[in-house]
C-alpha positions, 0 to 999 in steps of 0.5 A, a space after each residue: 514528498 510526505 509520508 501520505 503520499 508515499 503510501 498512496 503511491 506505494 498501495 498503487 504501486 503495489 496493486 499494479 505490480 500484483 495485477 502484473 503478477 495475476 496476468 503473467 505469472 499466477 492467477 493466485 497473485 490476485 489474492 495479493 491485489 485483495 490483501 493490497 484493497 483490504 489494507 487500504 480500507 482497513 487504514 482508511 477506517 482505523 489509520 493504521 498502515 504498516 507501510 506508513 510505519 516503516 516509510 516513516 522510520 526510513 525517514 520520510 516526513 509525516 503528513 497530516 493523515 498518518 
């Protein structure tokens, strides 16, 4: 798996887990589901993603967008 599609899978992974969290534990975890969006918008603009840098010195191979 490249380093692209670990960070899609971890963005969608992430947005699941905070609407889990919103319905079952807190309203306030949607704010985590608008942090989530925001980042994923930001990086598709910039190409910057934190969760990219730290995939990538666990050891995961690039990919052609990061």
């Amino acid at each position: 798996m490249t380093l692209d599609r670990s960070v899609i899978a971890f963005a969608g992974s992430m947005v699941l887990v905070s609407v889990a969290l919103t319905v079952w534990v807190s309203p306030l975890f949607v704010w985590f589901t608008v942090f989530v969006g925001l980042n994923m918008i930001q990086s598709a603009f910039t190409g910057f993603c934190p969760a990219a840098l730290v995939l990538r010195k666990l050891g995961i191979r690039p990919g052609p967008a990061f």
